[in-house]
C-alpha positions in Angstrom: -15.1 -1.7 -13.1 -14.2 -3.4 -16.5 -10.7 -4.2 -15.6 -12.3 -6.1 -12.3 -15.3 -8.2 -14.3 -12.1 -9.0 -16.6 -9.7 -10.0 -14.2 -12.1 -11.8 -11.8 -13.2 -13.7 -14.8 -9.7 -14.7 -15.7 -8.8 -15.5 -12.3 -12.3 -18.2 -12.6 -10.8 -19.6 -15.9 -7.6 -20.3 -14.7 -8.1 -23.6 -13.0 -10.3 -24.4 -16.2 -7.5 -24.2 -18.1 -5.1 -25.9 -15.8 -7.4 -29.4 -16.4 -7.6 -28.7 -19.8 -4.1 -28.4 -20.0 -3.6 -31.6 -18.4 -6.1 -33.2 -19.9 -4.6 -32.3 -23.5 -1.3 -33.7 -22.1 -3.1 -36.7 -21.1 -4.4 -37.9 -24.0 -0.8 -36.5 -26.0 0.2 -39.2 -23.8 -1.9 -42.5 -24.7 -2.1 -41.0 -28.3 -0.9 -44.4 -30.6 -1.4 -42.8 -34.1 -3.6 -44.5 -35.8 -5.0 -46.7 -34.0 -6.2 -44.4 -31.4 -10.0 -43.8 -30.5 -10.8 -41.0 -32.6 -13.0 -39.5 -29.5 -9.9 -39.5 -27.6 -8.2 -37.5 -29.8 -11.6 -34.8 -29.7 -11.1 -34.9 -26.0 -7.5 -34.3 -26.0 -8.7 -31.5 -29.2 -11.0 -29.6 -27.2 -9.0 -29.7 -23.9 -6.4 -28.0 -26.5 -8.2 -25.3 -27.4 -9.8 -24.3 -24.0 -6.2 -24.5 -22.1 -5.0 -22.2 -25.0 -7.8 -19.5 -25.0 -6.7 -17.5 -22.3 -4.3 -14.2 -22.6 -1.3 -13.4 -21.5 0.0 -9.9 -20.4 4.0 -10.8 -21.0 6.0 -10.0 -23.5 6.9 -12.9 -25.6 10.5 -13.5 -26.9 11.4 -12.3 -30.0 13.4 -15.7 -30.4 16.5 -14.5 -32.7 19.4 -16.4 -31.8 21.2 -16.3 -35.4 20.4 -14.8 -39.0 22.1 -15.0 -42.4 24.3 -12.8 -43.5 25.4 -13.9 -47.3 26.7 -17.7 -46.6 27.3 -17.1 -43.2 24.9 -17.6 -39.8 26.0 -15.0 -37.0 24.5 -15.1 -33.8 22.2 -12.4 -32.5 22.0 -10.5 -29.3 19.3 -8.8 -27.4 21.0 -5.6 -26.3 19.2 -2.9 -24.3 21.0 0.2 -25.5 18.4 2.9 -23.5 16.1 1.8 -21.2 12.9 4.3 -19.4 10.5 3.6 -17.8 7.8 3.4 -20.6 9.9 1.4 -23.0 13.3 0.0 -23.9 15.6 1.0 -27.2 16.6 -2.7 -27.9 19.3 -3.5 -30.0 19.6 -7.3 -32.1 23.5 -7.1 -32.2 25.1 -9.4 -34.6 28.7 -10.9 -33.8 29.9 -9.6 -37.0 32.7 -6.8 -37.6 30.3 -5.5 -40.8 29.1 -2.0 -40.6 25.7 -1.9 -41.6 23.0 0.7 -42.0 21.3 1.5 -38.4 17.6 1.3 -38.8 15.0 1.8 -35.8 12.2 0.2 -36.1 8.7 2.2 -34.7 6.3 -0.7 -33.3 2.7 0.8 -32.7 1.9 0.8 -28.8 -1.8 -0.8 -29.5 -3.0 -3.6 -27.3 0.2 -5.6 -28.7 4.3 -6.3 -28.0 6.6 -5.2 -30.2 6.9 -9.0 -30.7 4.4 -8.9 -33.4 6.8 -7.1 -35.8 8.7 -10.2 -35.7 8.3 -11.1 -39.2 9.5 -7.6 -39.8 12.6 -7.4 -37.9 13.8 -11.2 -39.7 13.8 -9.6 -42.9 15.2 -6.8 -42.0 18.8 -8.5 -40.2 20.7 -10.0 -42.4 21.2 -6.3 -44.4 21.1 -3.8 -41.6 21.8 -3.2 -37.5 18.3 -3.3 -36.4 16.8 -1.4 -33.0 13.4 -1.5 -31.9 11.3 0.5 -29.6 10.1 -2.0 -27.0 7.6 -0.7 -25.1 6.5 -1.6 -21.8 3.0 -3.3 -20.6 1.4 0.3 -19.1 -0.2 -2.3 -15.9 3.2 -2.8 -14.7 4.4 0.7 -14.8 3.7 2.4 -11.2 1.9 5.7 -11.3 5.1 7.5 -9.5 7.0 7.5 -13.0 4.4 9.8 -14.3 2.2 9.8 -18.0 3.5 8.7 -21.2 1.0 10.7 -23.8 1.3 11.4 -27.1 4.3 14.5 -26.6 6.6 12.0 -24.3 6.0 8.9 -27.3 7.6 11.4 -29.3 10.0 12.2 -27.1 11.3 9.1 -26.6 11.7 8.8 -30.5 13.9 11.1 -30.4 15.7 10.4 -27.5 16.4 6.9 -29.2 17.6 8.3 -32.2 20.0 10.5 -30.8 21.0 7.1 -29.0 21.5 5.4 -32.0 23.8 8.3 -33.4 24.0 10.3 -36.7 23.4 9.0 -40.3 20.8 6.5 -38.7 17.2 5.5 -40.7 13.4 4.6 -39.1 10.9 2.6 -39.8 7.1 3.4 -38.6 4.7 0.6 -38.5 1.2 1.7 -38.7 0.2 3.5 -35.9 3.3 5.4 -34.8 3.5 6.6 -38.5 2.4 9.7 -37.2 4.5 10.4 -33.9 7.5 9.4 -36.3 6.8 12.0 -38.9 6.3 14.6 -36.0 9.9 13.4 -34.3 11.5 13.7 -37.5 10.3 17.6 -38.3 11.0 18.6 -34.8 14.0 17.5 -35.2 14.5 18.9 -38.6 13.6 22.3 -37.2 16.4 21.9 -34.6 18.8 21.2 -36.8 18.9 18.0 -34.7 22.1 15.8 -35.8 20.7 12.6 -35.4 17.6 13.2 -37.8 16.8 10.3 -39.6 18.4 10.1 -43.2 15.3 8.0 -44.3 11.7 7.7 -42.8 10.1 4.8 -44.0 5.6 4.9 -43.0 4.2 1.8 -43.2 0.5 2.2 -43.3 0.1 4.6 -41.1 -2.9 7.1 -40.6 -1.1 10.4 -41.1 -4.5 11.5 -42.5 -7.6 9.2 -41.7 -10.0 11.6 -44.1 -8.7 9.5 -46.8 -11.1 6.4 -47.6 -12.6 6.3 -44.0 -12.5 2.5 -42.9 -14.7 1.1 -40.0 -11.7 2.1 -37.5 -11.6 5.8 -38.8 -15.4 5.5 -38.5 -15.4 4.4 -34.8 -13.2 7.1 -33.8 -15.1 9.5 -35.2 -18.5 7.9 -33.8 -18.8 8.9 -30.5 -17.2 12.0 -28.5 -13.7 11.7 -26.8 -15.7 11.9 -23.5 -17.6 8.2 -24.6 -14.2 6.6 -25.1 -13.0 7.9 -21.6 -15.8 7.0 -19.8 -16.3 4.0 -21.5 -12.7 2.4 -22.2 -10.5 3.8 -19.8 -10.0 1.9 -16.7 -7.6 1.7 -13.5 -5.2 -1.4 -13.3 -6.0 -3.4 -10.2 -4.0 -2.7 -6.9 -2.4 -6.5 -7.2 -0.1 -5.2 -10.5 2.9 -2.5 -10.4 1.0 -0.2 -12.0 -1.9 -0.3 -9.6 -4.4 2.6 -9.9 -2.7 3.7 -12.8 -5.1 4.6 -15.9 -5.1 2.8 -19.2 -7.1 1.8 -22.1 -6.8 -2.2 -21.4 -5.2 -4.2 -24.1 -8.0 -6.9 -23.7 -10.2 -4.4 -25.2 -8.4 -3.5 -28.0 -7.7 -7.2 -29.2 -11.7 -7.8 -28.8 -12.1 -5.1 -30.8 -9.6 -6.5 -33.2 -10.9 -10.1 -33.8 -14.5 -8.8 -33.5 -13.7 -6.9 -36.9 -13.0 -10.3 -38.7 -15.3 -12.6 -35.8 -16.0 -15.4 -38.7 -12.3 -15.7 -39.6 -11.5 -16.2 -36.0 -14.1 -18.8 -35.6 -13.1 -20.7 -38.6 -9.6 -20.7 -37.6 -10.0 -22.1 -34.3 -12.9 -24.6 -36.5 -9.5 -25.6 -38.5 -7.4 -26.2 -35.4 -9.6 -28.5 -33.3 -9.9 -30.8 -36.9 -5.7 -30.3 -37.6 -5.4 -31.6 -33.6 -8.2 -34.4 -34.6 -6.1 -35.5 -37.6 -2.8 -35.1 -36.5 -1.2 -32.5 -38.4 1.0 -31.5 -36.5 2.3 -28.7 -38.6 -1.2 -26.9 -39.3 -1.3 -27.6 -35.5 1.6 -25.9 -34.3 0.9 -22.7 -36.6 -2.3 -21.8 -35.1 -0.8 -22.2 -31.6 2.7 -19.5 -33.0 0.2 -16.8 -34.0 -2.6 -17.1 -31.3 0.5 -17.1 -28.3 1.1 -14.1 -29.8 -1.9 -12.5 -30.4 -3.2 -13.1 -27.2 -0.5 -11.6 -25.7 -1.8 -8.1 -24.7 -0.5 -5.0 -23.2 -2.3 -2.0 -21.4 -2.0 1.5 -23.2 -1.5 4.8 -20.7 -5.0 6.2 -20.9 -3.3 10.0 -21.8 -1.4 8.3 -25.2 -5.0 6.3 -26.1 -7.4 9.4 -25.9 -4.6 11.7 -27.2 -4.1 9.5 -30.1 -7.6 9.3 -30.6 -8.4 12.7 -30.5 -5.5 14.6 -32.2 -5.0 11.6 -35.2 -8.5 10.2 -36.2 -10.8 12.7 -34.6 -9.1 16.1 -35.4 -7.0 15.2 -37.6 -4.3 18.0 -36.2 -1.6 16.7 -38.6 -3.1 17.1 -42.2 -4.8 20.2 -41.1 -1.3 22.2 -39.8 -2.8 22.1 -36.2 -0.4 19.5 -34.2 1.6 20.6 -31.3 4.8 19.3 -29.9 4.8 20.1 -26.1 3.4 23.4 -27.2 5.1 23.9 -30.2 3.5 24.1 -33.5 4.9 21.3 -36.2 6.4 21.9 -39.3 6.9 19.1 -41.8 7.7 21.0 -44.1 11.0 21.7 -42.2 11.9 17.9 -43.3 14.8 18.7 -46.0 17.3 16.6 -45.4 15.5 13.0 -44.5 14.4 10.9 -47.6 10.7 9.6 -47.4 9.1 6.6 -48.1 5.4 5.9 -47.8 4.1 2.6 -48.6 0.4 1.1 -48.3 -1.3 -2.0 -48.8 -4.5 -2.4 -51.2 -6.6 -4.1 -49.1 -5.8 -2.1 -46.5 -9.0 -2.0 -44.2 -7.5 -0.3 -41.1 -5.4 1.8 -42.6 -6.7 2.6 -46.3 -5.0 3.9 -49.5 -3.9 7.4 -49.7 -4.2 7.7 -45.9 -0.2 7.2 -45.5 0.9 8.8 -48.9 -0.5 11.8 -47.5 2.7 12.3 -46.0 4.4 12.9 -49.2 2.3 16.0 -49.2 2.9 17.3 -46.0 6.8 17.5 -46.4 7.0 19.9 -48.9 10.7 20.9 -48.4 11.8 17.4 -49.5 12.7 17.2 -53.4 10.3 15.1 -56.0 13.8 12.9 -55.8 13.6 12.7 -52.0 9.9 11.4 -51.9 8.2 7.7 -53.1 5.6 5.5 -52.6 4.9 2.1 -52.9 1.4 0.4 -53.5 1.8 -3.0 -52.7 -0.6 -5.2 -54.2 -2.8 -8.2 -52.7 -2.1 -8.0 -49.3 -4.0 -6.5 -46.0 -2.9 -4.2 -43.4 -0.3 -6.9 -41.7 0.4 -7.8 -45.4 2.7 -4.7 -46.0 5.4 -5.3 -42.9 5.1 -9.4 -42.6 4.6 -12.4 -44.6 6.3 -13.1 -48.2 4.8 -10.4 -50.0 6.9 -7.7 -47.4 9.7 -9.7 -47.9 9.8 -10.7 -51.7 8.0 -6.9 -52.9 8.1 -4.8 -50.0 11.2 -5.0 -48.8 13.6 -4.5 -51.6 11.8 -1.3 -51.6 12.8 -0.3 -48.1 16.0 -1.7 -48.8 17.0 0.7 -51.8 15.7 3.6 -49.7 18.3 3.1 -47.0 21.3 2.1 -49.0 20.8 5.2 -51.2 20.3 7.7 -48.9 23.1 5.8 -46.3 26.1 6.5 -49.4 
């Protein structure tokens, strides 16, 4: 029933914000800089903000066309390398001869695109061959290619790996900190060839008992049977995936800005007076990261309550109770795949000591093999975008690979 009051109330918005689109063009149009009415320009302002305030359930583009590689700009290519139904192992391929390191790069599949790790992926080109997992909106996935829970997410980690080939490094972004720890020891275990040589987690909740934030809290608040019943849904019969259960990723990103509701507020406050005045630049900002927040993605039901249940309810990992299809896993089979954990200190999704507590956990990796970075001043998206990742963060990362990649 949610998905339907949702949808039906998007589908009564949307001529709204066609007018309000063309009424923002409108008065774009007999805009005469300074001499124009100044309520023209709060018209044109609000009819701004109301065309923009609606979501979007496409992926947006990832918008590399070139990068910088010492003096030189190459050009950069989207390259599907292994595609399923449930995601895609995409590949930015550089038209240079240079070998460089192979990383993956774990996005979390939360209520956003891969998109959002952006920032992250920029920094990362110019030093290494960069793949990312880019997973598919769940609403456009038709029930007859089956579930996609927590087991098959790492499943397809590894399958990606193994695409990628041997001596190869990942990444993990917050969420899938956990499914990428569990790839590489199953792996491990195998004696799998294409095990990662380096695992970086990037505040990730390998074990949420450490400083509790409000998300751990919310987990933990109600039974898994409350957030079935409650925030699982069936996508309408008009999409691919009709009928198929998820946990909606309009849901998620209310959850999201409701955490930080004043912030939000103000920001939109700040763009209606940036659209009043004419800065264009303030202006154009807001529009970059709201496009892309408010483009949302559905979550299989199975991966949602799974991930709620095993990570932040149980805690299966920390506690030596998490199963792989059955199979009991064993970080401490990790020997050969060089860890880094790093963490933000304002961290309030993902607090301190919640992903260093994989450091712990892999027991058969040398003192040498294991570090940790504490990155100061900076938030939970502080620690994979922005200039902190790239001027403190990332050299970090960066010496982990090219060490272990020798």
């Amino acid at each position: 029933m949610i998905y339907k009051i949702y949808q039906a109330q998007a589908d009564l918005m949307y001529p709204a914000r066609q007018s309000a689109r063309f009424g923002a063009s409108l008065a774009r149009a007999m805009d005469v800089g300074e001499f124009t009415p100044v309520p023209l320009r709060q018209f044109g302002a609000a009819c701004s903000l109301l065309a923009d305030s609606g979501l979007t359930h496409q992926r947006p583009d990832y918008g590399f066309s070139s990068t910088r590689m010492g003096n030189d700009v190459v050009g950069v290519t989207e390259e599907s390398r292994l595609e399923t139904p449930f995601g895609t192992l995409l590949r930015f391929r550089k038209d240079t001869a240079v070998v460089q390191p192979r990383v993956l790069v774990v996005a979390p599949m939360s209520g956003h695109f891969a998109t959002l790790l952006r920032g992250t992926v920029a920094v990362l080109l110019p030093d290494h061959d960069v793949y990312i997992t880019d997973w598919k909106n769940a609403r456009d996935i038709p029930v007859s290619d089956g579930v996609f829970g927590f087991d098959e997410y790492v499943d397809h980690l590894i399958r990606f790996m193994e695409a990628i080939g041997e001596g190869s490094h990942m990444i993990a972004v917050c969420q899938p900190a956990v499914a990428a720890l569990v790839a590489a020891a199953v792996m491990a275990e195998a004696g799998n060839r294409a095990q990662p040589r380096s695992l970086t987690l990037m505040a990730g909740p390998i074990d949420t008992r450490q400083n509790p934030t409000k998300v751990n809290e919310l987990a933990k608040s109600r039974p898994i049977e409350w957030f079935e019943k409650n925030l699982i849904a069936s996508v309408p019969w008009r999409y691919k995936g009709a009928f198929r259960r998820v946990y909606p990723g309009f849901l998620q990103l209310t959850a999201f800005v409701s955490m930080n509701l004043d912030r939000h507020i103000n920001a939109h406050i700040s763009q209606f007076r940036a659209l009043v005045c004419g800065d264009r630049v303030a202006a154009e900002a807001h529009r970059k990261f709201y496009d892309e927040y408010g483009a949302v993605m559905d979550l299989p039901a199975e991966f949602y309550l799974e991930t709620v249940k095993r990570v932040f309810q149980d805690h299966d990992l920390p506690l030596g109770k998490l199963t792989w299809h059955g199979q009991k896993v064993r970080p401490e089979a990790i020997r050969r795949t060089a860890l880094l954990t790093v963490e933000g200190e304002r961290d309030d999704i993902c607090a301190m000591g919640q992903t260093m507590a994989a450091l712990d956990l892999c027991s058969g990796l040398r003192i040498s093999q294991k570090r940790h970075h504490l990155q100061s001043g900076v938030g939970h998206y502080g620690v994979f975008t922005g200039s902190r990742w790239a001027r403190e963060v990332y050299p970090k990362v960066r010496a982990m690979i090219a060490v272990t990649n020798q």
